[in-house]
C-alpha positions in Angstrom: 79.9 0.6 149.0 81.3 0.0 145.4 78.0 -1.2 144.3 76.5 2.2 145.7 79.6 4.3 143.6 78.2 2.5 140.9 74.9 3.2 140.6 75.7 6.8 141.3 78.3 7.0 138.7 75.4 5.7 136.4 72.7 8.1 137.3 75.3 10.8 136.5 76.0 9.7 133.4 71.8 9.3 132.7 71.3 12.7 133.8 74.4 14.4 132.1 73.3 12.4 128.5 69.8 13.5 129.5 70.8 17.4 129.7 73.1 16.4 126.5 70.5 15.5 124.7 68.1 18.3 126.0 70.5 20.8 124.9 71.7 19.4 121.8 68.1 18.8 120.4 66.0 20.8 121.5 63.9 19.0 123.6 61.6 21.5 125.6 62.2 24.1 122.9 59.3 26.7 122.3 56.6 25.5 120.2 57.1 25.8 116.0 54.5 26.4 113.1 53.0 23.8 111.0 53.6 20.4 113.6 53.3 17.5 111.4 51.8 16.3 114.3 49.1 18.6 114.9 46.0 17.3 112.7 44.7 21.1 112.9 47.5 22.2 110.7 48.5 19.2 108.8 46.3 20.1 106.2 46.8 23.6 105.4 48.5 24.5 102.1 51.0 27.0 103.6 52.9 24.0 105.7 53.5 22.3 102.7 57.0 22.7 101.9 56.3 20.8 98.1 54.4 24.0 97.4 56.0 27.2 95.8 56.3 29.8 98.7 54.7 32.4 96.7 51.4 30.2 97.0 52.0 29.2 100.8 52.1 32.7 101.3 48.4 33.5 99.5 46.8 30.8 101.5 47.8 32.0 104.7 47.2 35.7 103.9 43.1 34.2 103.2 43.0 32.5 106.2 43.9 35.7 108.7 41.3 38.4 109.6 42.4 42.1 109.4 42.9 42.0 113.0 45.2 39.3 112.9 47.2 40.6 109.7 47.6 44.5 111.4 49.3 42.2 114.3 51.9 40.4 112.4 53.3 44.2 110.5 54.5 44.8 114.1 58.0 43.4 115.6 56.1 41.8 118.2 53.9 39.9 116.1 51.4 37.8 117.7 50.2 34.2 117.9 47.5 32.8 115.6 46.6 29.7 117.8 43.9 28.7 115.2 45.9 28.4 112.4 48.9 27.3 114.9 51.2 30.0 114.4 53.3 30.8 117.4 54.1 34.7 118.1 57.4 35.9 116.6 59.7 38.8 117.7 61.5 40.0 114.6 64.2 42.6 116.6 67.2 40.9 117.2 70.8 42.3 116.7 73.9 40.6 115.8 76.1 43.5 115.1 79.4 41.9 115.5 78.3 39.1 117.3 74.9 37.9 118.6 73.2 40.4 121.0 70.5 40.9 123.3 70.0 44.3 122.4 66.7 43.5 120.9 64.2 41.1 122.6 64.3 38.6 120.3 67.4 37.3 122.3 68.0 36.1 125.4 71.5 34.5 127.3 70.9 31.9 130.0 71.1 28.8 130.2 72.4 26.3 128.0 73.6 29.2 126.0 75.4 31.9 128.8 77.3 33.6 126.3 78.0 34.4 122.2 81.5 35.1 120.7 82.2 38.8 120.7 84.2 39.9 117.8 85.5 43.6 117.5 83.4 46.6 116.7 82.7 46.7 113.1 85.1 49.6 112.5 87.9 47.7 113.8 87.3 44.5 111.4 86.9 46.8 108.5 90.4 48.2 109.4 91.6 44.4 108.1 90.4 45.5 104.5 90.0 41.9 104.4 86.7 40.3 102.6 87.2 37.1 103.6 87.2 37.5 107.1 83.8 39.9 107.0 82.4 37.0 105.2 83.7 34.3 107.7 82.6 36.3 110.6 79.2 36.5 109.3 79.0 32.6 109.0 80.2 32.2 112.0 77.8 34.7 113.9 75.0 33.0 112.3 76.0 29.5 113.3 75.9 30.9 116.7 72.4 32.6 115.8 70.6 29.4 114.4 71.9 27.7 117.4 70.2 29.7 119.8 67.1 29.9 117.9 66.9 26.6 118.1 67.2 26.4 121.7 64.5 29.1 121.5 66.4 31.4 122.9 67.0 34.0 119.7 64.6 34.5 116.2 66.1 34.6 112.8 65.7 37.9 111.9 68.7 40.0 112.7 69.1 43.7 112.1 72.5 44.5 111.2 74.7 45.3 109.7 75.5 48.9 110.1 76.3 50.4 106.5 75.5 54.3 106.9 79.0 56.0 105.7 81.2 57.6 108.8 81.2 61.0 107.0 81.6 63.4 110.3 84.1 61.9 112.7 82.2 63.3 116.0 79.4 60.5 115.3 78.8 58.5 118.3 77.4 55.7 116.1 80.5 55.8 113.9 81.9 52.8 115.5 79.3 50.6 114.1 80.2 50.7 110.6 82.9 50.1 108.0 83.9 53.7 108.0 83.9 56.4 105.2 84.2 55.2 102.0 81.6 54.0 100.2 83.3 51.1 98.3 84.6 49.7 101.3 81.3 49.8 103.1 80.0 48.4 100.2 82.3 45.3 100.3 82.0 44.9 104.0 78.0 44.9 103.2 77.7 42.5 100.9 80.3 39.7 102.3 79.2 40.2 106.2 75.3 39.9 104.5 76.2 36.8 102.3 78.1 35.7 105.5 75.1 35.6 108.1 72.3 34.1 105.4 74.4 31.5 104.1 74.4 30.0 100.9 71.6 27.4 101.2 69.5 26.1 97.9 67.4 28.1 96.4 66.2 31.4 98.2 66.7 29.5 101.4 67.9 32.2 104.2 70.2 30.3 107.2 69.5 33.8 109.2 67.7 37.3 107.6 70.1 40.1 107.8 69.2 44.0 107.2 71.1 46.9 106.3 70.9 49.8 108.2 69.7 53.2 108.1 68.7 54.1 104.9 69.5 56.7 104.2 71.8 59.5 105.3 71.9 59.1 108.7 74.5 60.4 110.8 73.9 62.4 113.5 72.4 61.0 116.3 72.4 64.0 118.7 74.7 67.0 118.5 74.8 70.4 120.5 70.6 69.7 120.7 70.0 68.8 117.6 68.8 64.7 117.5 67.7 62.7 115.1 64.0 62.5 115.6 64.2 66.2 114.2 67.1 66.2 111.8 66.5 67.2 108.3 69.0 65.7 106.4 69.3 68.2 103.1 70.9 66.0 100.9 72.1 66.6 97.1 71.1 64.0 94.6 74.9 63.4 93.5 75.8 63.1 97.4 73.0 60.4 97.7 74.3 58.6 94.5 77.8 58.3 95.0 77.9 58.2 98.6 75.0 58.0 101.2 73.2 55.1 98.8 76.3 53.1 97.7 77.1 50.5 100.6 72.7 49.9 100.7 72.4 49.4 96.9 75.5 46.7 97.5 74.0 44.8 100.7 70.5 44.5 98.0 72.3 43.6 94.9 75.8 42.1 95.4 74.5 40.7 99.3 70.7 40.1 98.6 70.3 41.2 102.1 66.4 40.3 103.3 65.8 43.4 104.6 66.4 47.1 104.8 66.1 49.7 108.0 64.5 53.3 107.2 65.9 55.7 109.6 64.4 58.5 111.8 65.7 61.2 110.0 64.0 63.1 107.0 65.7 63.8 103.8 65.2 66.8 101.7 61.9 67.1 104.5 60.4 63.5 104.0 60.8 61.1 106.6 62.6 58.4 105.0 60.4 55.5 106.6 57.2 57.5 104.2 59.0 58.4 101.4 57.9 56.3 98.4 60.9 57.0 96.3 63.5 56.1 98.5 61.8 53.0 99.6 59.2 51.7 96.7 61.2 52.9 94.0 64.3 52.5 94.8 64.9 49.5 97.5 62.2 47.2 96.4 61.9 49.0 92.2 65.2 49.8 91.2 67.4 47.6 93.3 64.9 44.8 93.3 64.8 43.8 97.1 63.8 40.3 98.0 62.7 40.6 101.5 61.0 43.6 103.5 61.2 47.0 104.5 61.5 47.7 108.5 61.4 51.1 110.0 63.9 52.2 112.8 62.1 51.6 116.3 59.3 53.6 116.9 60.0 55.6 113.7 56.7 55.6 112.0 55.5 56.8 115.7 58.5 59.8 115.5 57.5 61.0 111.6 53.4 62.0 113.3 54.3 63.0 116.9 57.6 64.0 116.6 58.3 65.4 113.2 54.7 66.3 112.8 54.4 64.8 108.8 50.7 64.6 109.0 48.0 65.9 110.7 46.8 62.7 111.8 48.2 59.1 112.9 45.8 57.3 110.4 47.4 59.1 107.7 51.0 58.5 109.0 50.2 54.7 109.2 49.2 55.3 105.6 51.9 57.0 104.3 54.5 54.5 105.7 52.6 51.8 104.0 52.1 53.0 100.7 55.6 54.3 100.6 56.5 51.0 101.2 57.0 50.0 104.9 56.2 45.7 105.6 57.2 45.7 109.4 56.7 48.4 112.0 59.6 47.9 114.9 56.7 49.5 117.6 53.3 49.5 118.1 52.3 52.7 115.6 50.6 50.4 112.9 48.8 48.1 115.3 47.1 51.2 117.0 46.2 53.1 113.9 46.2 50.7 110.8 42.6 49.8 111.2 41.6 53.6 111.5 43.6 54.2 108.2 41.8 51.6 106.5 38.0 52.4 107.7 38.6 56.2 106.2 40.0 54.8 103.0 43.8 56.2 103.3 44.5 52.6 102.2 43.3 49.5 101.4 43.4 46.0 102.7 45.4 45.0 100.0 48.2 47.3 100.4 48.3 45.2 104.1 48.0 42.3 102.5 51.5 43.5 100.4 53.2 43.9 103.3 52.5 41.0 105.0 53.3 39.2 101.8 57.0 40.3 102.3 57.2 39.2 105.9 55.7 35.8 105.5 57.9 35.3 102.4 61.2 35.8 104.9 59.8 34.2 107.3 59.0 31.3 105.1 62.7 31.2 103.2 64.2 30.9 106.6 61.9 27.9 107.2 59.9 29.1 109.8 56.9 27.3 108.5 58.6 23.9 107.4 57.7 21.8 110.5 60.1 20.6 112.9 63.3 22.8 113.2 65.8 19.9 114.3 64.7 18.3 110.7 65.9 20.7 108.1 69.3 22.4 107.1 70.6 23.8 110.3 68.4 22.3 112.8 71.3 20.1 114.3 73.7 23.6 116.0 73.0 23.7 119.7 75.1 25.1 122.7 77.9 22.8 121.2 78.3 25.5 118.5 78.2 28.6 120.4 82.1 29.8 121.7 83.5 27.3 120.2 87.4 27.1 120.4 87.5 28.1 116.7 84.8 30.9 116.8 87.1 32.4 119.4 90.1 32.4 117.9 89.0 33.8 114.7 87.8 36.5 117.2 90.9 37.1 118.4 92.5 36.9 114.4 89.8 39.7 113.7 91.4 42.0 116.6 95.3 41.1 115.3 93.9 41.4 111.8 92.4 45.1 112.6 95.1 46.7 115.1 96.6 49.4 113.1 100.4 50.5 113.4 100.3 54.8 113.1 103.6 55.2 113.9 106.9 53.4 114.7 109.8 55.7 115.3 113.4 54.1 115.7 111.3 50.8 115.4 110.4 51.1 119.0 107.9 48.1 118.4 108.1 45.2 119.0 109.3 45.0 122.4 111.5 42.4 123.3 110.7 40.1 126.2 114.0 39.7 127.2 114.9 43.3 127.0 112.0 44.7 128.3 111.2 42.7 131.3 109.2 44.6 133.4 106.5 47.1 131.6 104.1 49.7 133.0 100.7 49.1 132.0 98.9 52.3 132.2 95.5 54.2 131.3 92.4 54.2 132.3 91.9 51.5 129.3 94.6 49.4 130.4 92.3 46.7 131.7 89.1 47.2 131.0 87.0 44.4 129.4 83.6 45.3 128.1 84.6 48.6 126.5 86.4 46.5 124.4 83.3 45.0 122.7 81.9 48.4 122.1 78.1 49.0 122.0 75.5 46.4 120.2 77.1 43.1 122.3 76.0 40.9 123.9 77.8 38.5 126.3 81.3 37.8 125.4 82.3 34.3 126.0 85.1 35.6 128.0 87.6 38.5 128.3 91.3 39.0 128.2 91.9 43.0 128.9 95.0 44.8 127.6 96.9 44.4 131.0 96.3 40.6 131.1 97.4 40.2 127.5 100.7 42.1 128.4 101.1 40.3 131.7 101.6 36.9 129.9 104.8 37.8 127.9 106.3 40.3 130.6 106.0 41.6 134.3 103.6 44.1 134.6 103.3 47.3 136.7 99.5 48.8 136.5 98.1 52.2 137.2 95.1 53.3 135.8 96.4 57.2 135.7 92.9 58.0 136.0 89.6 56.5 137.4 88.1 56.3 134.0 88.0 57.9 130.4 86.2 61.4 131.4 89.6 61.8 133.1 88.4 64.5 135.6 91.5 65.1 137.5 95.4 64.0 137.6 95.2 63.0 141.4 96.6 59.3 140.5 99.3 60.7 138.0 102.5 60.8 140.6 101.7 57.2 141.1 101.6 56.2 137.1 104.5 58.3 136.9 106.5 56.5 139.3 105.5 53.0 137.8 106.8 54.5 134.0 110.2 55.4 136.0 110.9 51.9 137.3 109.2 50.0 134.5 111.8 48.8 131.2 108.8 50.2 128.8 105.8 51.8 128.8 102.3 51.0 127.3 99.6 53.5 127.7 96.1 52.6 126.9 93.6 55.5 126.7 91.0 56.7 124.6 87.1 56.8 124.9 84.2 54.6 125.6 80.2 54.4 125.3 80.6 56.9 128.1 81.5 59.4 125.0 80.7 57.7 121.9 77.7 55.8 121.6 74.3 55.6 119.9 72.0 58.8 120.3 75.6 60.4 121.9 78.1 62.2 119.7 80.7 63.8 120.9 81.5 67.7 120.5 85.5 67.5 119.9 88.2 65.3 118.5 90.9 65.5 121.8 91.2 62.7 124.7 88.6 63.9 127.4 89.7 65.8 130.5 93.5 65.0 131.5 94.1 61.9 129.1 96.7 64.2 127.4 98.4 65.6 130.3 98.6 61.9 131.8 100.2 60.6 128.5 102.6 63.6 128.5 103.7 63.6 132.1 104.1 59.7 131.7 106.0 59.5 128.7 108.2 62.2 129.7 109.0 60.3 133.4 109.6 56.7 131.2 112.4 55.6 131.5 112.3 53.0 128.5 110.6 53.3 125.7 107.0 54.5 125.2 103.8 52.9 123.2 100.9 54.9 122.8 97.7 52.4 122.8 94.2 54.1 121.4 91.2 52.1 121.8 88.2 54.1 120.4 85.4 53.7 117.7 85.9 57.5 116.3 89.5 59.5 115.5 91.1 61.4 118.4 93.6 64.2 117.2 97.0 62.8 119.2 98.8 65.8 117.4 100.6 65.8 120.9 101.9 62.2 120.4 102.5 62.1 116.8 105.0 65.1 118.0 106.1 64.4 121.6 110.0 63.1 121.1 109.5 60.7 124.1 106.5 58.3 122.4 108.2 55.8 119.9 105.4 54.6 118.5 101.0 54.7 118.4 98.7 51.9 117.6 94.8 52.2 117.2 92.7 49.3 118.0 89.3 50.2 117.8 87.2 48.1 120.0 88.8 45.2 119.7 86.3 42.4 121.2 86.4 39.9 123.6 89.9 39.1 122.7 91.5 42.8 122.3 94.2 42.0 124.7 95.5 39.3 123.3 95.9 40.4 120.3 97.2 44.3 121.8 99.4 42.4 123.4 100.8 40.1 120.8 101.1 43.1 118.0 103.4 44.8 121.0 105.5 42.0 121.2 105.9 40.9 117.4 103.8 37.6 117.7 101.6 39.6 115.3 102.8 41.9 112.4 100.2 44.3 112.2 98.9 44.9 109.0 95.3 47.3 109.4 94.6 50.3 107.7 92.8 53.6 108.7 88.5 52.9 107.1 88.5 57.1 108.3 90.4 60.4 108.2 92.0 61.3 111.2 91.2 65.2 111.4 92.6 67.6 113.3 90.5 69.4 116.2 90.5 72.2 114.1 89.0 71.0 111.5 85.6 69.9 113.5 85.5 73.8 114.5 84.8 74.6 110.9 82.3 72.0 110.0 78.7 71.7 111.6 77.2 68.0 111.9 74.5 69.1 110.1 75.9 70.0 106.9 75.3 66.9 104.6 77.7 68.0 101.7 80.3 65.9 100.7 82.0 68.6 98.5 84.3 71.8 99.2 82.5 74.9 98.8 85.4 77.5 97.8 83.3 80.0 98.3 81.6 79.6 101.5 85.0 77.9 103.0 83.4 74.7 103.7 86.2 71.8 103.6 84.1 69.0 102.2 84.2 65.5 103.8 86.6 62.2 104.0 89.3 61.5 101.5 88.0 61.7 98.4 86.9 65.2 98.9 88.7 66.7 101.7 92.4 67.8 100.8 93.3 70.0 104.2 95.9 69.0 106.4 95.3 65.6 108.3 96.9 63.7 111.4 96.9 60.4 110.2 95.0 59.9 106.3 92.5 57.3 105.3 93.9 53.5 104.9 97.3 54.5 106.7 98.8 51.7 108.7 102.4 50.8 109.0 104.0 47.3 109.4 107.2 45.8 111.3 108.2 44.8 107.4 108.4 46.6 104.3 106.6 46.4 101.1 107.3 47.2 97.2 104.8 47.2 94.6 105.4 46.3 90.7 102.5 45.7 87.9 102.4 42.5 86.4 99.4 42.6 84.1 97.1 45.2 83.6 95.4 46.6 81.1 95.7 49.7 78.6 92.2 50.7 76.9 88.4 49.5 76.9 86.2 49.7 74.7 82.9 50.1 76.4 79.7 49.1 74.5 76.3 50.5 74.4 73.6 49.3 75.5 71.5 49.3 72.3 70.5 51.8 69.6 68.4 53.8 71.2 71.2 54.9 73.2 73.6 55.2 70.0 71.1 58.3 69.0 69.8 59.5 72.3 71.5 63.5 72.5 72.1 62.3 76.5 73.7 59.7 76.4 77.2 61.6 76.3 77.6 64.9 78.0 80.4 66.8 78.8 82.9 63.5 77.2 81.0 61.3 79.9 78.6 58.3 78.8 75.8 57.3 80.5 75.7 54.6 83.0 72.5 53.3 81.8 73.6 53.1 78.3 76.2 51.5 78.4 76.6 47.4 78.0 78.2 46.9 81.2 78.4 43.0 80.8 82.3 42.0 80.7 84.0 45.0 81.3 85.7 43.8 84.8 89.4 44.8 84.5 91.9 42.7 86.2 94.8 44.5 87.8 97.6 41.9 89.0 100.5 43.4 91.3 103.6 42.1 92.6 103.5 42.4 96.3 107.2 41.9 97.4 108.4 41.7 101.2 111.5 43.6 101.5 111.8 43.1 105.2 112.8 40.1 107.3 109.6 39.1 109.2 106.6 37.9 107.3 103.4 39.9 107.1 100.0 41.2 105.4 99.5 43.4 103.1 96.8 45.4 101.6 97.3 46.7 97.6 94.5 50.0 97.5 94.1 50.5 93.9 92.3 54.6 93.7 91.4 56.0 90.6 91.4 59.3 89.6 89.0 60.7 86.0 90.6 62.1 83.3 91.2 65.8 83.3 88.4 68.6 83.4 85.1 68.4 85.2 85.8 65.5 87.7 89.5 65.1 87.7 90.1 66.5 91.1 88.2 63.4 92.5 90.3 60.0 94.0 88.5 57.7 95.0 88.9 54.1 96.2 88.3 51.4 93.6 89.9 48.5 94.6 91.6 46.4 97.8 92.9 43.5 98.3 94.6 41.5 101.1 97.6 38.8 101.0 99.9 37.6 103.1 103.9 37.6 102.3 106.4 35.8 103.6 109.9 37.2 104.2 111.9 38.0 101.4 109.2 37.1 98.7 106.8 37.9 96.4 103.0 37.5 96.0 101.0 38.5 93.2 97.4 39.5 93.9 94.6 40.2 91.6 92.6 43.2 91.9 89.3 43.7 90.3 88.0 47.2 88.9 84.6 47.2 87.5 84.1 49.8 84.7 80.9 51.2 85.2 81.1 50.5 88.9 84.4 52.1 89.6 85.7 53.9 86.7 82.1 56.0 87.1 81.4 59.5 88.8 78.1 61.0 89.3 77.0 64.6 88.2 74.8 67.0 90.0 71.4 65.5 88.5 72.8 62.1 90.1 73.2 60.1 87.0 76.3 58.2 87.0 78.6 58.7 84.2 81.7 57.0 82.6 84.3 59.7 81.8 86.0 59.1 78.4 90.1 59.5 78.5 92.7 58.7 80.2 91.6 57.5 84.1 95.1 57.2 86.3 95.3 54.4 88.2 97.2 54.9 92.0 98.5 51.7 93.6 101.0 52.5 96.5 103.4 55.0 94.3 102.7 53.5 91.4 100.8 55.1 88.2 98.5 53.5 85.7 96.8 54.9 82.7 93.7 53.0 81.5 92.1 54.6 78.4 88.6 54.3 78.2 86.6 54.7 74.6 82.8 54.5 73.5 82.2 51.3 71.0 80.0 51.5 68.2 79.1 47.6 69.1 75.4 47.3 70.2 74.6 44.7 72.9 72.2 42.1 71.0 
């Protein structure tokens, strides 16, 4: 019998070191490109990695037939067995997290699950670089991984950088919110996060920024955006609508940009040459291709009716500057476009040229996977223990404190004993990872983060977030009554808010208000008002209602969100986020149409304008408001006075333009070296420790622009009790001490530019120098 155990013990341990290895390796994996050990491709030049990619790509461009090349421009691009290229699907999402939104990736198996981090809104409430960065890394660990258990690609297409200019927009959620700086920053670092910093132009994953450009409305009281005409002013497409892409090319050197359905100024964007030849891949100097929104190129000829045939739509979106094709458009109509001469083979070959390049940085034709950078991350890397708690960091770090009155938070375990957990969000699990997930590795929902520090009593108050009647309000009522405190968690879901589904108003749906109301007012304790939702909600009501001490906002906060509600509640967690978006008034949404683009007030016409920078009616909560369980003091420590900004070169000394109304030129100025370094004095006055996060706005000097503040500058630290940090922010001159004027030329004010840091006010003169850049 022990002889028996024996040799079943071993056979366990053979097959569980067989499945090891299996998973680890990827033995069984789907087949790969260029096999060392397939004689039929050993020889060709484009496997050999000694050989400048540039050439690789020219020698497998000769060796495909038209057929085969109109194939590959599609996302799922087909299988050249002769040459031993295996088919590739290109669409594959990783949003906040890896998804199988696309069908590039699959769960099952060895890999069941990816670490779900909160929506992107909510992490861009941290104002914390870092983390965007670190999230990306970590997302694309998980990514590689599950490529090579052939199981995902390595083309991703997030992230998410159109600004959140109307707060109705279902798609809002997805992205770092309305100001373009901040999107900018959250661009570039989340980009430089997922596609690593390998030698070389080596990509670990391909990311792409998304939709370019302008759009925002997905569909609103019938209008959608297969038919949207986005009318859109050159200065609003300068200083706002282009910003955060421009960053993801230049500061990120994303691999890829998304055109979106929409049209702007009445050309779809995805056949526009200027937006996408001259100004991705021309001006900004993309290193990677051009994708069009699914089925776009398809939308611009049947839908938006652009040209009179689908040969000459294929064309256009090719000599515009379209590589990849997310649909079947260019594969049905490509050949057509090239018999009748709307363009040539060569402009195909162009295209192809800037997928096989990607596809060729990311290693894809380099042999073996498990033998280059990356190849070893299997299952072992995917949830990992340390993935999921910077998930859960990324909630904590983006919860953000609205209001606090009497310091009603936190709540004391001892003193609050038993709590009513109610809301028809109070334990809900996948609405916390918003839309774009995949499968979380696991959940903790509000109620079960609450239920570990205290007794809980749970109603829902209402069978979901539409709210339709107050039938289960005696019983929430009744748990509020006997409960020490009471946490309601409400708000909206994809139900509301999602992608191609914006919402008409800014209130809780249905009976959410009268359930918080009748709630509070039956509490017996004190009362916390939990929001989880992607876009503002007008909680006038709350802000006002004597009985609710205090209001958080949590976004979608992942797979961890209640945890990390419930440690913010309790004090584990000093919250530190800050509002990425104005929260408006309902009234405000009455005035404004979705459709109007313009960021600017129009006095005359009544129109409001848009966000912060331009919007100056009343508000219920502002842009980057957030309050703390500590309190904070600012001081300048260093900053400086005056620049001197150069020119660029002589031409520019006697060219008539290159100053107009006291403002110099952008383009003609020597921008090299003229980063200003602010440093501040962060000091905790409180007694707990906590984050902090210095927004440095600028304003221009007085006349033409100086009604205009705008962010410039943010930075995060932490700060212990009863101490001081001091934190450098940077301010770029031409970046951020700019404007733009109506033609869409950017333009350095001369004067006095004032400086806002918390309440403190800086004056930085800035001068024309005679000095010529040589």
């Amino acid at each position: 019998m022990a002889n028996h155990n024996n040799k079943s013990r071993f056979f366990f341990l053979f097959i569980v070191l067989v499945l090891w290895c299996v998973s680890s390796f990827g033995f069984g994996r789907v087949p790969f490109a260029c096999d060392p050990k397939n004689g039929l491709t050993r020889s060709f030049k484009f496997c050999r990695t000694n050989v400048p990619i540039h050439v690789r790509v020219q020698d497998l461009i000769g060796r495909l037939t038209l057929p085969e090349k109109i194939r590959l421009v599609v996302n799922n691009a087909i299988a050249v067995p002769r040459l031993g290229i295996q088919g590739y699907e290109w669409w594959s999402e990783a949003l906040h997290g890896v998804s199988n939104v696309g069908p590039g990736t699959k769960f099952g198996g060895a890999f069941p699950a990816a670490t779900s981090f909160p929506q992107v809104i909510t992490t861009a409430a941290s104002f914390n670089q870092s983390l965007w960065r670190e999230i990306g890394r970590v997302v694309s660990d998980e990514a590689r991984a599950m490529y090579n258990g052939g199981m995902a690609g390595l083309t991703y297409w997030s992230p998410n950088v159109n600004i959140f200019r109307d707060p109705r927009w279902g798609r809002g959620q997805e992205t770092p919110g309305e100001d373009p700086h901040v999107a900018a920053k959250y661009a570039a670092n989340y980009v430089r996060g997922l596609q690593g910093d390998g030698p070389g132009n080596r990509l670990k994953v391909a990311a792409c920024c998304k939709h370019y450009t302008a759009y925002d409305l997905d569909n609103w009281k019938g209008i959608d955006r297969f038919h949207f005409n986005a009318k859109v002013s050159k200065q609003d497409l300068a200083d706002t609508y282009d910003v955060p892409f421009k960053a993801c090319v230049v500061d990120g050197g994303v691999a890829s940009v998304m055109c979106s359905y929409n049209q702007v100024n009445g050309k779809p964007t995805c056949a526009d040459p200027d937006l996408l030849r001259n100004t991705i891949r021309g001006e900004w100097k993309l290193n990677g291709y051009i994708v069009s929104d699914c089925d776009s190129v398809g939308v611009l000829y049947d839908t938006q009716h652009y040209t009179q045939t689908p040969e000459e739509a294929a064309a256009d979106a090719i000599r515009a500057g379209l590589d990849l094709d997310c649909g079947p458009f260019l594969a049905l109509h490509t050949a057509d476009a090239i018999r009748l001469g709307h363009i040539s083979e060569n402009d195909l070959n162009l295209a192809l040229a800037n997928l096989l390049t990607v596809q060729m940085r990311l290693g894809m034709f380099d042999g073996e996977p498990s033998a280059h950078p990356y190849g070893n991350l299997g299952p072992r890397d995917v949830c990992t223990p340390a993935h999921q708690e910077l998930a859960l960091e990324a909630a904590r770090q983006g919860i953000v404190l609205l209001q606090n009155k009497g310091n009603t938070l936190p709540l004391s375990p001892t003193r609050h004993r038993t709590v009513a957990v109610i809301g028809p969000n109070s334990d809900v699990t996948t609405t916390m990872i918003g839309n774009y997930a995949g499968v979380a590795c696991g959940y903790t929902s509000p109620l079960q983060g609450i239920a570990r520090y205290v007794k809980t009593i749970h109603h829902n108050g209402c069978n979901n977030v539409m709210c339709t009647g107050n039938q289960l309000f005696g019983s929430a009522e009744m748990a509020a009554r006997h409960a020490d405190a009471t946490v309601l968690v409400v708000g909206l879901d994809q139900s509301l808010e999602a992608e191609f589904r914006d919402r008409v108003g800014l209130l809780l749906p249905g009976f959410q208000q009268q359930l918080v109301s009748r709630v509070a007012r039956a509490s017996k304790g004190p009362v916390v008002l939990v929001l989880m939702s992607g876009g503002p909600i007008d909680v006038t009501f709350a802000k006002n209602d004597p009985k609710i001490g205090a209001i958080l906002w949590v976004g979608y906060p992942g797979q961890a969100g209640g945890t990390a509600i419930a440690d913010v509640l309790f004090g584990r967690t000093n919250p530190g986020g800050k509002l990425p978006m104005t929260w408006y008034p309902e009234g405000y949404v009455n005035k404004v149409p979705m459709t109007v683009m313009d960021m600017r007030p129009n006095p005359a016409s009544g129109y409001p304008g848009r966000t912060y920078r331009f919007y100056k009616g009343p508000v219920v909560f502002p842009f980057g408001h957030g309050l703390s369980y500590t309190r904070f003091s600012h001081s300048l420590a260093v900053a400086p006075k005056q620049v001197s900004v150069p020119l660029a070169s002589l031409e520019a000394l006697t060219n008539s333009s290159t100053i107009s109304s006291s403002a110099l030129k952008v383009s003609h100025a020597n921008c090299d070296s003229l980063e200003l370094a602010l440093h501040v004095d962060v000091k905790n006055e409180g007694e707990v420790d906590g984050t902090h996060t210095v927004l440095v706005y600028s304003k221009p000097p007085s006349g033409k622009w100086s009604d205009m503040k705008q962010l410039v500058g943010f930075e995060k630290v932490q700060v212990p009790a009863g101490s001081k940090q001091r934190v450098k922010v940077g301010v770029h001159v031409c970046d951020h001490l700019s404007v733009v004027d109506e033609s869409g030329v950017r333009r350095i004010p001369m004067g006095d530019h004032e400086l806002h840091i918390g309440d403190l006010k800086h004056f930085i003169s800035v001068q024309t120098s005679q000095q010529i850049k040589t």
